[in-house]
VMD Tcl script that builds the backbone (N, CA, C; Angstrom):
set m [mol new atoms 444]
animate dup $m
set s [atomselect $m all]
$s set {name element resname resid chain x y z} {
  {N N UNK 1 A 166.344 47.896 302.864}
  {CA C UNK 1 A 166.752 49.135 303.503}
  {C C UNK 1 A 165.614 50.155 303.382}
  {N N UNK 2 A 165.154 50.429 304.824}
  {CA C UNK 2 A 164.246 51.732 304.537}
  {C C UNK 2 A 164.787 53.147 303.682}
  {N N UNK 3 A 163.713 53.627 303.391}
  {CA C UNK 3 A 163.569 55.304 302.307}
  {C C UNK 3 A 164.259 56.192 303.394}
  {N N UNK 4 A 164.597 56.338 304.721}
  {CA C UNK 4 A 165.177 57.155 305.536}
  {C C UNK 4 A 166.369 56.618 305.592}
  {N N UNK 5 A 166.895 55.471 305.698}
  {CA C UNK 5 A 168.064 55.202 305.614}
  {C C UNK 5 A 168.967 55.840 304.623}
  {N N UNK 6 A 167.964 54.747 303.443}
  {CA C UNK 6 A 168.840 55.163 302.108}
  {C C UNK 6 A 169.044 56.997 301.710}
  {N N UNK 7 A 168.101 57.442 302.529}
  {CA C UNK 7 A 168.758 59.102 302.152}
  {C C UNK 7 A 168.583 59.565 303.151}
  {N N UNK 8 A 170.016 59.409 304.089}
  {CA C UNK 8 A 170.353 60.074 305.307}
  {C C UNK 8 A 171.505 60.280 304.336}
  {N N UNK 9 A 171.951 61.852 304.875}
  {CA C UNK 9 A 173.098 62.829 304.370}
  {C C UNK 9 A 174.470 62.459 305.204}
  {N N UNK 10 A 175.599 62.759 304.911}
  {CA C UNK 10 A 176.297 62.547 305.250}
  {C C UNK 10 A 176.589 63.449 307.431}
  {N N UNK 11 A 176.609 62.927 308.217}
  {CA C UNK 11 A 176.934 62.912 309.307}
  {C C UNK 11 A 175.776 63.191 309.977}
  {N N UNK 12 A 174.407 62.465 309.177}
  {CA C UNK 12 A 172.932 62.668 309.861}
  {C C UNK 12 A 172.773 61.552 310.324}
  {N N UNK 13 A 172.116 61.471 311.643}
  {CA C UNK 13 A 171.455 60.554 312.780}
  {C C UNK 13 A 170.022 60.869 312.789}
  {N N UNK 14 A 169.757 59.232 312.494}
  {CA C UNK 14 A 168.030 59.338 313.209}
  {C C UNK 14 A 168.130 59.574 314.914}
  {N N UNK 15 A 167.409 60.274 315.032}
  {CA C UNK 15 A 167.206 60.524 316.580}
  {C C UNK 15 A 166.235 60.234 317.125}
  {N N UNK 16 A 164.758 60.184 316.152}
  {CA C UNK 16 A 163.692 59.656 316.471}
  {C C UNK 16 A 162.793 59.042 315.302}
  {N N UNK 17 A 162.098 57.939 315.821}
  {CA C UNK 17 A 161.773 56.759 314.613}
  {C C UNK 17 A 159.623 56.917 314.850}
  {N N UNK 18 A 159.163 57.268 314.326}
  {CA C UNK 18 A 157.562 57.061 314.076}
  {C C UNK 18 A 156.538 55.962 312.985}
  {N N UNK 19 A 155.704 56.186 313.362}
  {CA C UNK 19 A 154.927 55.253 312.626}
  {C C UNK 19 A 153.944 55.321 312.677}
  {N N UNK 20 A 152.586 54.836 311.314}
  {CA C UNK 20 A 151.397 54.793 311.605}
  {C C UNK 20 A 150.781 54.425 312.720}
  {N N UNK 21 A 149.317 54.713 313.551}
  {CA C UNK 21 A 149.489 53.863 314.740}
  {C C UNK 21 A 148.272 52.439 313.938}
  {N N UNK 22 A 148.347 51.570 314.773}
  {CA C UNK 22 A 147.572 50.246 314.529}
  {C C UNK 22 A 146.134 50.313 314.187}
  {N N UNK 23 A 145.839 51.645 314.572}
  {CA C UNK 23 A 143.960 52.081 314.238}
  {C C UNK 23 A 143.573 51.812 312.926}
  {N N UNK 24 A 144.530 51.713 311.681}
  {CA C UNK 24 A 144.529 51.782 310.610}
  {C C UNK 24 A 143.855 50.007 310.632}
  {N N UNK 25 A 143.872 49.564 311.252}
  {CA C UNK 25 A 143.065 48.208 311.501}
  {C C UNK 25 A 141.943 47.728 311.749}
  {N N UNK 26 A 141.601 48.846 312.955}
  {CA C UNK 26 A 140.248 48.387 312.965}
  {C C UNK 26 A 139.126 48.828 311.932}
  {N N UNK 27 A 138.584 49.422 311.023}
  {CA C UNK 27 A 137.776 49.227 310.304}
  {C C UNK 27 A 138.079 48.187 309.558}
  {N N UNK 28 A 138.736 47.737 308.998}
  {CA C UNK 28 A 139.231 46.176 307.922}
  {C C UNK 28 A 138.215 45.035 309.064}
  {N N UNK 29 A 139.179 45.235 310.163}
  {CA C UNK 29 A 138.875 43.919 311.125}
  {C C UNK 29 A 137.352 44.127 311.816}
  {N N UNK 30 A 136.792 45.392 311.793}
  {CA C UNK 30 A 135.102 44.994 311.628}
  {C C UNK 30 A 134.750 44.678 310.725}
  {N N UNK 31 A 134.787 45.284 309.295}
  {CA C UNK 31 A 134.303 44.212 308.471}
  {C C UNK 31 A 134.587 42.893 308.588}
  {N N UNK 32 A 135.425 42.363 308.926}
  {CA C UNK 32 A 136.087 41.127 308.387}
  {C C UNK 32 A 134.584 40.256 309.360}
  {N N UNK 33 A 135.113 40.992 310.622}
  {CA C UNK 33 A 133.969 40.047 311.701}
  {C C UNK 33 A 132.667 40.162 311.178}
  {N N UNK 34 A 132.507 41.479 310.430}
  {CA C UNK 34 A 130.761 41.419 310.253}
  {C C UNK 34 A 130.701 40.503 308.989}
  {N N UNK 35 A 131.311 40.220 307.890}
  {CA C UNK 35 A 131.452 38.985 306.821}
  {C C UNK 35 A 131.353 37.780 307.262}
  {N N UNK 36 A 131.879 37.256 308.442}
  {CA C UNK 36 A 131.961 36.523 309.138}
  {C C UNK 36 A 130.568 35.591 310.328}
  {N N UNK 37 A 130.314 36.986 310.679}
  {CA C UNK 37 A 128.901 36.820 311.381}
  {C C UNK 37 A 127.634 36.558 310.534}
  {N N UNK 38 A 127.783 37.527 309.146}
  {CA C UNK 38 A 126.808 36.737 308.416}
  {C C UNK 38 A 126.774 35.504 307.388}
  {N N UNK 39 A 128.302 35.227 307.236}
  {CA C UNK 39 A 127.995 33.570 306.705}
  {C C UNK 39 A 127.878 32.904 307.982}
  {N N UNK 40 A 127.636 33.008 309.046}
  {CA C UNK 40 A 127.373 32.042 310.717}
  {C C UNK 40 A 125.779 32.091 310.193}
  {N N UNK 41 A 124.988 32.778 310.043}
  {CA C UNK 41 A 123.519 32.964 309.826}
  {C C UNK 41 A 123.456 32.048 308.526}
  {N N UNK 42 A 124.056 31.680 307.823}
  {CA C UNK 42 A 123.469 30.556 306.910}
  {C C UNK 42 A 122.083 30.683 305.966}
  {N N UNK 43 A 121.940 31.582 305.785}
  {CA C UNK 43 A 120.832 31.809 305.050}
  {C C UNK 43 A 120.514 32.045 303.379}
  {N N UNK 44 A 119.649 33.171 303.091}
  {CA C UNK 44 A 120.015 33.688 301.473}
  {C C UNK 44 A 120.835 35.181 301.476}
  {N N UNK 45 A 121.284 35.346 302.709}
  {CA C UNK 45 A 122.418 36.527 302.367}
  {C C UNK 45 A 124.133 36.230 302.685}
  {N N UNK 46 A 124.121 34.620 302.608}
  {CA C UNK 46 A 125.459 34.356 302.651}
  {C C UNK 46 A 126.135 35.099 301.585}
  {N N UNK 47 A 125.852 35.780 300.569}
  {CA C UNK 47 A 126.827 35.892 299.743}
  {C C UNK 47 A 127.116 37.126 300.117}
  {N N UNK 48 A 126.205 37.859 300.858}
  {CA C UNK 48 A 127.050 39.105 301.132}
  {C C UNK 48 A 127.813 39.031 302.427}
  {N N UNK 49 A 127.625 37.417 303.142}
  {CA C UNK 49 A 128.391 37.836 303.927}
  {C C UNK 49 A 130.127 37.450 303.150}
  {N N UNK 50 A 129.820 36.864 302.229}
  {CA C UNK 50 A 131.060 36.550 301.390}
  {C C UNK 50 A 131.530 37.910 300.782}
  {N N UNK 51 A 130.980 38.710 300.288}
  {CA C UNK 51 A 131.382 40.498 300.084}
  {C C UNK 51 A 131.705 41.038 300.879}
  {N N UNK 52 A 131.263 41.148 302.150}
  {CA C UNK 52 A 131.801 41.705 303.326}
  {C C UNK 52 A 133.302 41.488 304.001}
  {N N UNK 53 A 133.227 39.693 303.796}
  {CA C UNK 53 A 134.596 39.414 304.026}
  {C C UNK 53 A 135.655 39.659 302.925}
  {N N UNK 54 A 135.119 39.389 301.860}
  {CA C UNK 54 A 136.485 39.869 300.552}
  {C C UNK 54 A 136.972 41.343 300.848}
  {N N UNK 55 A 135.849 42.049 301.029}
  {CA C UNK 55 A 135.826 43.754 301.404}
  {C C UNK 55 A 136.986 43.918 302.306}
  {N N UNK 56 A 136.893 43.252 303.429}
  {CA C UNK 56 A 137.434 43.293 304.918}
  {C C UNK 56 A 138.574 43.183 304.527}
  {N N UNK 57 A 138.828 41.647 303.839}
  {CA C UNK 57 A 139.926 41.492 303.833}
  {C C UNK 57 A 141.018 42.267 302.924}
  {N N UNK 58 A 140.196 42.998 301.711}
  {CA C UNK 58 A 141.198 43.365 301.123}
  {C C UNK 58 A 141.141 45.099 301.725}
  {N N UNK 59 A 140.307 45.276 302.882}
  {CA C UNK 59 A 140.398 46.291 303.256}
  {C C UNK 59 A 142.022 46.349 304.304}
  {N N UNK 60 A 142.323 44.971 304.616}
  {CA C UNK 60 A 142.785 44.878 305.733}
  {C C UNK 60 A 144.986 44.614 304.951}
  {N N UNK 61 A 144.739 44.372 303.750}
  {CA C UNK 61 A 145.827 44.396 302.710}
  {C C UNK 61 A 145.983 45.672 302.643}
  {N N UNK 62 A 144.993 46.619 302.139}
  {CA C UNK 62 A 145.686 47.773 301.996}
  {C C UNK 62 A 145.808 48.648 303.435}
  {N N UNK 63 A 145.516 48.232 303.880}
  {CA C UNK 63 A 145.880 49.233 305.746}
  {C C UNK 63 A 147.338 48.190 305.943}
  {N N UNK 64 A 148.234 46.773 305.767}
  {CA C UNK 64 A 149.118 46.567 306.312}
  {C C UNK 64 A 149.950 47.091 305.232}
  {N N UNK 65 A 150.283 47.529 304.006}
  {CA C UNK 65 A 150.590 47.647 302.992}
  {C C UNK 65 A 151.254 49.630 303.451}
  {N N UNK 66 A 150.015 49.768 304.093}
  {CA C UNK 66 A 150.255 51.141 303.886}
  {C C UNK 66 A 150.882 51.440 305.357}
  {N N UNK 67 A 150.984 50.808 306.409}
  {CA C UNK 67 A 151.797 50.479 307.898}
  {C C UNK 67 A 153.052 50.451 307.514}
  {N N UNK 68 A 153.205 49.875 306.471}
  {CA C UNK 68 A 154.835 48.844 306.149}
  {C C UNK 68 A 155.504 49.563 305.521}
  {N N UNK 69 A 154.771 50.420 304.809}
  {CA C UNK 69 A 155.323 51.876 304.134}
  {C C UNK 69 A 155.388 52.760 304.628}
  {N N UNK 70 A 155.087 53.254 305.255}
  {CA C UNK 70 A 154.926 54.724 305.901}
  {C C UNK 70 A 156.155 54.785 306.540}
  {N N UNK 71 A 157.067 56.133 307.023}
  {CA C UNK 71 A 158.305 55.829 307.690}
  {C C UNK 71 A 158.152 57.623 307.904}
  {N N UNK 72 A 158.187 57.644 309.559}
  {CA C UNK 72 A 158.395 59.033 309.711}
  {C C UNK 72 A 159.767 59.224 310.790}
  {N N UNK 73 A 160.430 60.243 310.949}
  {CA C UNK 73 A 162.033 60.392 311.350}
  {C C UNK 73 A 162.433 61.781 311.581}
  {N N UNK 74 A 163.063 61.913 312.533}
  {CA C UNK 74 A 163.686 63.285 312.658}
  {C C UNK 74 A 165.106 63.057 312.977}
  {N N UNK 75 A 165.140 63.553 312.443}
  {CA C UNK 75 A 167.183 63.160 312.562}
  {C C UNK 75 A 167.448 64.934 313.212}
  {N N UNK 76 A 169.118 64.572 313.209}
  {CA C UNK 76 A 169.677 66.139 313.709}
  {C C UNK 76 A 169.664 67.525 312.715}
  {N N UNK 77 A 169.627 66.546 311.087}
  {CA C UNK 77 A 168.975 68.163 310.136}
  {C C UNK 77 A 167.986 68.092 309.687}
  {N N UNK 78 A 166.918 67.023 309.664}
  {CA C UNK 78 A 165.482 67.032 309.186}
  {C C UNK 78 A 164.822 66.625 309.553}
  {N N UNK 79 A 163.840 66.579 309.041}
  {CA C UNK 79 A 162.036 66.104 309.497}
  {C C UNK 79 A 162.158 65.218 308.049}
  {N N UNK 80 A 161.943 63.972 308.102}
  {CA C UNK 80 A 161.487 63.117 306.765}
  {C C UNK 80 A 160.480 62.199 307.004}
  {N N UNK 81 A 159.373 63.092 306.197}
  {CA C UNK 81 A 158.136 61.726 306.447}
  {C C UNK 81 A 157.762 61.013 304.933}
  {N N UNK 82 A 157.346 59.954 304.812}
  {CA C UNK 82 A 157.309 59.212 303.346}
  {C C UNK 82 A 155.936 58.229 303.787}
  {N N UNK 83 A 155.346 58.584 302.890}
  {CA C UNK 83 A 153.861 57.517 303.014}
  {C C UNK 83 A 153.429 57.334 301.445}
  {N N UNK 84 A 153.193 55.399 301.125}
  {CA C UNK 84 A 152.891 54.691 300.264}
  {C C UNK 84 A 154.025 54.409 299.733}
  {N N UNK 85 A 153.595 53.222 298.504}
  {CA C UNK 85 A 154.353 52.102 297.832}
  {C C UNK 85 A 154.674 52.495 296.472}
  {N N UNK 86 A 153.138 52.529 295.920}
  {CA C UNK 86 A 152.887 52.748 294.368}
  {C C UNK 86 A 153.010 54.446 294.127}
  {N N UNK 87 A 152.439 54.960 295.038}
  {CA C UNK 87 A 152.157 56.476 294.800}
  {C C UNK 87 A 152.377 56.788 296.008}
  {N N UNK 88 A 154.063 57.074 295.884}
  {CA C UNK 88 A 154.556 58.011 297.368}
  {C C UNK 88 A 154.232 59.488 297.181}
  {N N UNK 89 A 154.128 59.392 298.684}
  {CA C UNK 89 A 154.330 61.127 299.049}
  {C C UNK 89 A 155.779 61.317 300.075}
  {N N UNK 90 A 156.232 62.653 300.320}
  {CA C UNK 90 A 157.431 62.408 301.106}
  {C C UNK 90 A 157.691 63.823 301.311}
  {N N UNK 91 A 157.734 64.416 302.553}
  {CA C UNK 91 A 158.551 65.423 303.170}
  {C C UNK 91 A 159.735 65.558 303.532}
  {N N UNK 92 A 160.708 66.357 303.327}
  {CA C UNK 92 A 162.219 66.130 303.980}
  {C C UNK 92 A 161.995 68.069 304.482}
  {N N UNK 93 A 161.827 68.229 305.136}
  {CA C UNK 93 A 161.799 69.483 306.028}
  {C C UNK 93 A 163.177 69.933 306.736}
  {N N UNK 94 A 164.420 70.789 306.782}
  {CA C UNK 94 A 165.318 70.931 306.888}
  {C C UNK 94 A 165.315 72.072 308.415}
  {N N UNK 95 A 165.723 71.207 309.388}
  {CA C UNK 95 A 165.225 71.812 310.898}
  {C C UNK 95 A 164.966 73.171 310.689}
  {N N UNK 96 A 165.992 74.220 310.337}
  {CA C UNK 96 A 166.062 75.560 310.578}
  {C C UNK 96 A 165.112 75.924 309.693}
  {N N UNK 97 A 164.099 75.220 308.772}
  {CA C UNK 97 A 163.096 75.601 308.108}
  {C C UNK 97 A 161.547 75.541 308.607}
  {N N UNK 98 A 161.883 75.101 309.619}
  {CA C UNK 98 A 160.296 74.795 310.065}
  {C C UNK 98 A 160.042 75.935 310.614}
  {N N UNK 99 A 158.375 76.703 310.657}
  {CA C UNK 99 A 157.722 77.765 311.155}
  {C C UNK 99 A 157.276 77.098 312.503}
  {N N UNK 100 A 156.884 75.970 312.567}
  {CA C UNK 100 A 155.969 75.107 313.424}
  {C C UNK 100 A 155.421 73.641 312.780}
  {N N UNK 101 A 154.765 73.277 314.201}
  {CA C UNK 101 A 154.458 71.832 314.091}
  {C C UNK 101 A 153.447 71.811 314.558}
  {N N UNK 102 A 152.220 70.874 314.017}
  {CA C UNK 102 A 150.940 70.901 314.310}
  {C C UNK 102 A 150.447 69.638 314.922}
  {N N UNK 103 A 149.845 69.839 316.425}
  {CA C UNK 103 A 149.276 68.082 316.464}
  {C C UNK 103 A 148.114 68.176 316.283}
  {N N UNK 104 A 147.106 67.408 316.201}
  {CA C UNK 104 A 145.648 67.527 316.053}
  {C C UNK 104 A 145.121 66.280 316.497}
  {N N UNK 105 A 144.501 65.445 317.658}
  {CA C UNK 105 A 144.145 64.835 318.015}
  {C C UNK 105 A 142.674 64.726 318.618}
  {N N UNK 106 A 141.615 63.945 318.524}
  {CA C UNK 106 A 140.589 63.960 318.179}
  {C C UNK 106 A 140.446 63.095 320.246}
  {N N UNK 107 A 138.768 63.219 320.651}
  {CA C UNK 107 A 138.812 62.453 321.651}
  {C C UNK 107 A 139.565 60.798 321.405}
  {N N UNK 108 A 139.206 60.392 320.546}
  {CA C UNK 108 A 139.419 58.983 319.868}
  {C C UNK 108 A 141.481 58.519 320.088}
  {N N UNK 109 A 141.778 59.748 319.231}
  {CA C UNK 109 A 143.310 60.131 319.172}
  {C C UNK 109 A 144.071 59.918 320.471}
  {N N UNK 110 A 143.818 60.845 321.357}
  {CA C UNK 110 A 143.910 61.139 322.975}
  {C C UNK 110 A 143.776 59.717 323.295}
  {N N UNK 111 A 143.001 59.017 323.466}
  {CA C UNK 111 A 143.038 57.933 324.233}
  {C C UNK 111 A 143.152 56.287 323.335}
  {N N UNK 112 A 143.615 56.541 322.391}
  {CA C UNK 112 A 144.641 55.888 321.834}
  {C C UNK 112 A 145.776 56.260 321.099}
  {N N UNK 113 A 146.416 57.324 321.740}
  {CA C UNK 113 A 147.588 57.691 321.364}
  {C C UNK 113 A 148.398 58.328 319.682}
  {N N UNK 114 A 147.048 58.278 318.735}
  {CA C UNK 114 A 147.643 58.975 317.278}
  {C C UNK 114 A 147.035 59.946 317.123}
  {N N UNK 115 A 147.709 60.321 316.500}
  {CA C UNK 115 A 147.018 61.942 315.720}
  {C C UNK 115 A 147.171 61.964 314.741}
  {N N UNK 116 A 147.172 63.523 314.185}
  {CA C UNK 116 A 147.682 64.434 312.439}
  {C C UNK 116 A 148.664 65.158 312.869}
  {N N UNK 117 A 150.066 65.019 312.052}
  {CA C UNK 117 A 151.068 65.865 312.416}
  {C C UNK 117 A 151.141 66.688 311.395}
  {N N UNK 118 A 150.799 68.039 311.150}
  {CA C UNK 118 A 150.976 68.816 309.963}
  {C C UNK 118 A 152.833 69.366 310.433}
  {N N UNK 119 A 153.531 69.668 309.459}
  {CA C UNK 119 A 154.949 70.847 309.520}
  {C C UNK 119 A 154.647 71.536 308.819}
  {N N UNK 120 A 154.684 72.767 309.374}
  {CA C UNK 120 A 154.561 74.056 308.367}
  {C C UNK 120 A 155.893 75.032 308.725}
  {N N UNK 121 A 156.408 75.043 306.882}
  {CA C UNK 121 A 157.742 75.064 306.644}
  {C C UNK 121 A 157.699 76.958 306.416}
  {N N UNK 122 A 158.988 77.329 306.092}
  {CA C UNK 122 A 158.856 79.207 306.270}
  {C C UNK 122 A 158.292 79.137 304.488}
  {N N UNK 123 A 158.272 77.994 303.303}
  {CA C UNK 123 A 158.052 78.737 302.199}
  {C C UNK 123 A 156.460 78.631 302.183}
  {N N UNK 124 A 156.026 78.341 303.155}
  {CA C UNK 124 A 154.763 78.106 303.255}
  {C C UNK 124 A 154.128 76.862 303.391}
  {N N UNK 125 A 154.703 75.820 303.182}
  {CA C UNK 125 A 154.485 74.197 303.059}
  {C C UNK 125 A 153.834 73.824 304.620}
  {N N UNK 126 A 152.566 72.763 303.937}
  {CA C UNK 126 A 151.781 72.644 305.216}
  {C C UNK 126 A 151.227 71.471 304.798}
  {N N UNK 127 A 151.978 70.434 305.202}
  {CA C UNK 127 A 151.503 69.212 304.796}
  {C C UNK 127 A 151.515 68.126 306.139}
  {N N UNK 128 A 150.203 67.792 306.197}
  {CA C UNK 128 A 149.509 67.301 307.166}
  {C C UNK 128 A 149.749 65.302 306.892}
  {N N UNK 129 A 149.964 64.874 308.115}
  {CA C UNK 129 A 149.826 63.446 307.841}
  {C C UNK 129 A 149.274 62.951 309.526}
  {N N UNK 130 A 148.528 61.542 308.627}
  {CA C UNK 130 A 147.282 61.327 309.503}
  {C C UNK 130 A 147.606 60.265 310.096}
  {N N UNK 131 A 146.848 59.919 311.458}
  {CA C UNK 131 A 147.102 58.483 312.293}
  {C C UNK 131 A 148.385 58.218 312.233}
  {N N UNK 132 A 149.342 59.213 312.555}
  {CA C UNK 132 A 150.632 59.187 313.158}
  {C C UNK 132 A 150.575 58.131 314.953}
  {N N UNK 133 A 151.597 57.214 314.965}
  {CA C UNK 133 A 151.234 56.804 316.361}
  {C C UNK 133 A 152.383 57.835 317.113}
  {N N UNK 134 A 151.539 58.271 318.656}
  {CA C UNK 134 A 152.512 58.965 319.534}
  {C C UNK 134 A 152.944 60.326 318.793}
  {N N UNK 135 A 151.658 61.325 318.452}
  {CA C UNK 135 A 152.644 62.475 318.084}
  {C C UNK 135 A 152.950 63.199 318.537}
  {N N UNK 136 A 152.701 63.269 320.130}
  {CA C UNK 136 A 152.961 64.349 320.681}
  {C C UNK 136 A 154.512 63.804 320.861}
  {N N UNK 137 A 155.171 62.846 321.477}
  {CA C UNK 137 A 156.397 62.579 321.283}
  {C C UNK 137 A 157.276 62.836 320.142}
  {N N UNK 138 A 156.170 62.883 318.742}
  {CA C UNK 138 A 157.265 63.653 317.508}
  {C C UNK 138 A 157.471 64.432 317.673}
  {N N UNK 139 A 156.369 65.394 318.006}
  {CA C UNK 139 A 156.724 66.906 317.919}
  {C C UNK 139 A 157.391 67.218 319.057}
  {N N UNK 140 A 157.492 66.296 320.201}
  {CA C UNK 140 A 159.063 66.942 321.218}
  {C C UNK 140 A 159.918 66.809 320.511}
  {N N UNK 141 A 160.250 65.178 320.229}
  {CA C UNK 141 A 161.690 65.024 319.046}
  {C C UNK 141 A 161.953 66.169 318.374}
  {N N UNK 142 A 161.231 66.804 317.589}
  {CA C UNK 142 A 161.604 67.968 316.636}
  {C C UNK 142 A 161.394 68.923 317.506}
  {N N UNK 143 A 161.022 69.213 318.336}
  {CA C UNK 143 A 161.261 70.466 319.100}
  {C C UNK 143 A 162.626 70.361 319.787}
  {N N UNK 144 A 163.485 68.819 320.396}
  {CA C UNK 144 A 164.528 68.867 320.650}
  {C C UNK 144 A 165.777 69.178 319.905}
  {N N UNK 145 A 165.188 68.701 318.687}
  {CA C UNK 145 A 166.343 69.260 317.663}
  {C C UNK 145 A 166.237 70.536 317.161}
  {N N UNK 146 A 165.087 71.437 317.505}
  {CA C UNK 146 A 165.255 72.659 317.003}
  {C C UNK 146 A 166.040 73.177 318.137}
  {N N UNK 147 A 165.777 72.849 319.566}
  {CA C UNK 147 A 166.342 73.656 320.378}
  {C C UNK 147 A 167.970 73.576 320.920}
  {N N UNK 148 A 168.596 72.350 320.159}
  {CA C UNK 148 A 169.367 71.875 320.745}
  {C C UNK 148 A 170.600 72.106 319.405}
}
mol reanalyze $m
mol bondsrecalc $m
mol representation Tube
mol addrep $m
């Protein structure tokens, strides 16, 4: 059972479901290929192409690790975002508390679809989370539930 499930309040609906986007991949999966390309060369730097790939790969463990965790949600009374396993972080933002919502998308972002969604709450809380996939669609979600 997901961390949004298990603490949805009594007569709260997810209304909208988010997630890291897949970008969190490609640096792992260049290394992996460049580890790869240099044990193909066969030479006296096979062993780094053997570092490159251990690198990759365990670059590529902690990017699915941290996909599989992450869980962002807006239901009809909150904003709940939760990112990591070992060492969570976690927002629960209570609609009528939000000042605003921040997107921040980079050329890169724009034309693959993630951004940084900061909420900045009335006690001042301004906590930013990164390579959100589709945020401009979060921040309608939560703009629908503020307005609605």
């Amino acid at each position: 059972m997901s961390y949004i499930n298990r603490n949805l309040l009594s007569n709260e609906d997810v209304m909208f479901r988010g997630h890291l986007s897949r970008v969190i991949f490609i640096s792992p999966s260049l290394i992996v290929l460049l580890g790869l390309a240099v044990l193909a060369l066969d030479g006296d730097i096979a062993s780094i192409g053997v570092i490159l790939l251990a690198a990759g790969l365990a670059g590529f463990l902690s990017a699915f690790v941290r996909y599989q965790t992450s869980e962002f949600a807006v239901t009809n009374k909150r904003v709940i975002m939760k990112v990591g396993l070992i060492r969570r972080t976690s927002v629960e933002i209570v609609l009528n508390k939000i000042e605003s919502i921040k997107v921040d998308q980079g050329i890169a972002g724009r034309i693959f679809d993630y951004g940084s969604i900061a909420i900045v709450g009335t006690g001042g809380t301004h906590d930013p989370f990164h390579r959100i996939a589709a945020p401009l669609q979060f921040r309608r979600a939560v703009q629908e539930q503020l307005a609605g």
